[in-house]
C-alpha positions, 0 to 999 in steps of 0.5 A: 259470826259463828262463836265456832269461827271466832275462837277457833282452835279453842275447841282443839286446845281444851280437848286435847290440852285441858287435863294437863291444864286443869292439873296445873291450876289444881297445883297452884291454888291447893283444890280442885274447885278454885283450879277449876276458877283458875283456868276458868277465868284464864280462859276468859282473859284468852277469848278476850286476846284471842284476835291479838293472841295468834301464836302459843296460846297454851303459852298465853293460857299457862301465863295468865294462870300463873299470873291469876294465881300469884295476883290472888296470893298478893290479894291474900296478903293484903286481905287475909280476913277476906280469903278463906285458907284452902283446908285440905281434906283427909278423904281416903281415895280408893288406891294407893295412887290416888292416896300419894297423890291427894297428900301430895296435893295437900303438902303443897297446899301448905306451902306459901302460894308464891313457893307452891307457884314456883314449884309447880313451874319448875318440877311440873311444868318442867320450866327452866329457871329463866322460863319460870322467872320470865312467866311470873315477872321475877328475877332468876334468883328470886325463882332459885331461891324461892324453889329452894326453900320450898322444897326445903319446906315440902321435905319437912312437910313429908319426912314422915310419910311412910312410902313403902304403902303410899301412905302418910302416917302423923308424927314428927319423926324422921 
């Protein structure tokens, strides 16, 4: 059999899909290397399934990103002599567009994963509470809570920005 036939509909699904889902793994691990690993290795666990897995298959892909993801921040929390931290780097893209989003990208690479997770569920992938607490095997209040303080956390983080030129300025002030 054809690696065409046996996965078909793979081809379809990255094509059209593969952007929006390369974008969510660059939120939940901080960069866009380990986002590539990420989704990397959920499509493999996917073509392993993929005879059981007939339905949603972009849901089945979503799930298992966020599942690699919060299974690497739990292996983090066992070992962190043996992760490296995600250091974000202070490359000046070329537009103020980019430059928001880079910082963007940046302060959530500060958050905890499991709050960086949750955010990303919630505000990005625009996952109810209930969908979200169901995608990472949690409960509705662990999700609202978490959310809460995550966002307390990432409003700390940019209060400083200066928005007005899409750009970040350092200091403590408000």
């Amino acid at each position: 059999m054809l690696w065409s036939q046996r996965f078909d509909g793979l081809d379809t699904l990255v094509a059209e899909r593969g952007s929006a889902l390369l974008g969510t793994a660059v939120l939940l691990t901080g960069s866009r290397a380990a986002g590539e690993d990420l989704l990397q290795a959920a499509l493999e666990r996917l073509m392993r399934s993929w005879g059981r897995v007939r339905e949603d298959r972009e849901r089945y892909l979503r799930r298992t990103m966020y599942h690699l993801a919060v299974d690497q921040w739990r292996r983090r929390r066992r070992r962190p002599e043996v992760f490296l931290e995600y250091e974000p780097t202070g490359r000046p893209d070329a537009t103020d567009a980019l430059d928001l989003r880079d910082a963007l990208i940046q302060a959530l690479a500060q958050l905890s994963p499991r709050q960086r997770t949750v955010l990303v569920l919630r505000y990005w992938e625009q996952l109810s509470e209930t969908e979200a607490a169901e995608a990472l095997g949690c409960s509705v209040g662990t999700v609202k809570s978490t959310a809460s303080r995550g966002l307390s956390r990432l409003r700390e983080l940019t209060a400083t920005w200066d928005l007005s030129g899409h750009t970040t300025t350092k200091g403590t002030g408000r």
